[in-house]
C-alpha positions as CSV (number, residue, x, y, z in Angstrom):
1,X,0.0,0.0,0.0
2,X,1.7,3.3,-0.6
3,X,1.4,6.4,1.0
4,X,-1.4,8.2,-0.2
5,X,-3.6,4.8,0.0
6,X,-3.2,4.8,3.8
7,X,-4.0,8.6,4.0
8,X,-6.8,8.1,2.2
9,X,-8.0,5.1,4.4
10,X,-6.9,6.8,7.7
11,X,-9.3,9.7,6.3
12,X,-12.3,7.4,5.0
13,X,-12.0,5.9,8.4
14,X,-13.2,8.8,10.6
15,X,-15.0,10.1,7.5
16,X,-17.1,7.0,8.1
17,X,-17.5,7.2,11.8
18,X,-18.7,10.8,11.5
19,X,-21.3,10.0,8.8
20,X,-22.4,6.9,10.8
21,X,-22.6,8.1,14.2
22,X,-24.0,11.6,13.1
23,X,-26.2,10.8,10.0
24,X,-24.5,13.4,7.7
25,X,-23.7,13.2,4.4
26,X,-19.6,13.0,3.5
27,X,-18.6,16.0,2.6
28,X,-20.4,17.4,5.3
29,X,-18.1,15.1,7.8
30,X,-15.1,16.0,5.8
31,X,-15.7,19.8,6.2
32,X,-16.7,19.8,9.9
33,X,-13.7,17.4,10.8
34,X,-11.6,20.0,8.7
35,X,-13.2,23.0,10.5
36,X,-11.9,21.3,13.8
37,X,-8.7,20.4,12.9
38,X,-8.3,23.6,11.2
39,X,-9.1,25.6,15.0
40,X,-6.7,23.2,16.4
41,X,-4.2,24.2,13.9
42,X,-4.7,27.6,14.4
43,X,-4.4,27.5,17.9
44,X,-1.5,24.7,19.0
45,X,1.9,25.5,18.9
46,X,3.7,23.6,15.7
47,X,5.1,21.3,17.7
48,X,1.8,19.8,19.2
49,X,0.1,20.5,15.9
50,X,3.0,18.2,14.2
51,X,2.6,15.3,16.5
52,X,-1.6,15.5,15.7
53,X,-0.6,15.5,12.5
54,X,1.5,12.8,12.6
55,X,-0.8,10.6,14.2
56,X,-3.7,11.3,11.7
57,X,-2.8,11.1,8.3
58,X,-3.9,13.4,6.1
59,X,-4.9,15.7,8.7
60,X,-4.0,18.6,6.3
61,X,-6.1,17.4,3.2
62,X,-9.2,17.4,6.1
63,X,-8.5,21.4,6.7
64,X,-8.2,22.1,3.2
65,X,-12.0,20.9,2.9
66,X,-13.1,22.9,5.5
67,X,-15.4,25.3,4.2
68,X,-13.6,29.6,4.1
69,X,-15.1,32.0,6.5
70,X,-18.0,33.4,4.9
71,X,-19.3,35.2,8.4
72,X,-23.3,35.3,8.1
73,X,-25.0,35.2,11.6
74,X,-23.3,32.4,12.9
75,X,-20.0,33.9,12.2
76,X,-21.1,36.8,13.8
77,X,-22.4,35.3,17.0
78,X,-19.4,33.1,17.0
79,X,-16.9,35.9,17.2
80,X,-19.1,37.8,19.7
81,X,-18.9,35.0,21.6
82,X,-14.9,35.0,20.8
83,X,-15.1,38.8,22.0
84,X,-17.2,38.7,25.2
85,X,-14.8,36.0,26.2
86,X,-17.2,33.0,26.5
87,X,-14.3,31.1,28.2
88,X,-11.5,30.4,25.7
89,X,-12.8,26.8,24.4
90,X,-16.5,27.7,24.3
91,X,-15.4,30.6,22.3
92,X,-13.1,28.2,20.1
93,X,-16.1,25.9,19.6
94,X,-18.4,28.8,19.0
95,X,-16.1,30.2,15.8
96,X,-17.0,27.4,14.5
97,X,-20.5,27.7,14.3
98,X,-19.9,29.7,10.9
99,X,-18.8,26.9,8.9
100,X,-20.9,24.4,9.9
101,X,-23.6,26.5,8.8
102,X,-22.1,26.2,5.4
103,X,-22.1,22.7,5.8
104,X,-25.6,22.7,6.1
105,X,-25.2,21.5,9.9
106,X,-26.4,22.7,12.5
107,X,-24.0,24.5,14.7
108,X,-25.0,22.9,17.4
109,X,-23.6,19.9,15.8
110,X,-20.0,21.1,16.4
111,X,-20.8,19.2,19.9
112,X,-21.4,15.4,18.5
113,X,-18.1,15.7,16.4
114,X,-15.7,16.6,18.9
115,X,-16.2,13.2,21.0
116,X,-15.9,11.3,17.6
117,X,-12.6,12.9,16.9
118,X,-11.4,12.5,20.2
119,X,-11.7,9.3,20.2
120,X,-10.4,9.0,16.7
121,X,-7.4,10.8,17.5
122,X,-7.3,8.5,21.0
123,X,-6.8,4.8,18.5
124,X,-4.4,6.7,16.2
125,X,-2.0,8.4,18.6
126,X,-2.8,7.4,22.0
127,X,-3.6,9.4,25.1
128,X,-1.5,11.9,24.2
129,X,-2.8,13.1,20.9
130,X,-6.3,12.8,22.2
131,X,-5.1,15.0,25.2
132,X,-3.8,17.9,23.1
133,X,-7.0,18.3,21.0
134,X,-9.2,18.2,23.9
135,X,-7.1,21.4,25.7
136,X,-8.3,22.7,22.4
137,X,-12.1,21.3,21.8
138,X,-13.3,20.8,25.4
């Protein structure tokens, strides 16, 4: 199997978990995980970024689907809650409420993915992966 086959399979594989557990359609998951990974991204250091990354595969094709910031209402409310400072990771969850709205998901959705990940993140790179999103998603 060569490289890209395995990114693609470690992708399909929480691609499928999300669309399972959640009911959503795929590119849906894809964009939502992406929006996710994307915050996390934006807000680890490299260093614990890299060793996400490392542990999920094709982490970066994942935030390259997520939908751009189109702001709307959700954006909006998102960064107000960003700006009234509705405790850092409330206020990192709420950011994303913009993009899932893109997705067609409900922002509230945002919720059901993060344990999905987690846990994803949990078989692929242990405790400690699963440890550095959650400072991030919970």
């Amino acid at each position: 199997m060569i490289v890209g086959e395995i990114i693609m399979s470690v992708n399909m594989e929480l691609i499928q978990q999300l669309t399972q557990n959640l009911g959503i359609k795929e590119d849906q998951a894809k964009g939502g995980a992406g929006l996710i990974f994307q915050l996390a991204q934006s807000k680890l250091g490299d260093g614990e970024f890299s060793q996400v990354a490392s542990a999920i595969p094709g982490i970066n094709d994942l935030v390259g689907s997520a939908p751009q910031p189109g702001g709307g209402l959700a954006g909006a409310i998102g960064g107000l809650a960003g700006a009234l400072g509705g405790g850092g990771n409330v206020a990192n969850l709420a950011a994303l409420a913009g993009g899932f709205t893109q997705l067609g998901l409900n922002p509230a959705m945002v919720s059901q993915f993060v344990p999905v990940i987690l846990s994803f993140a949990q078989n692929q790179g242990g405790d400690q992966v699963k440890n550095i999103l959650a400072g991030v998603l919970k």
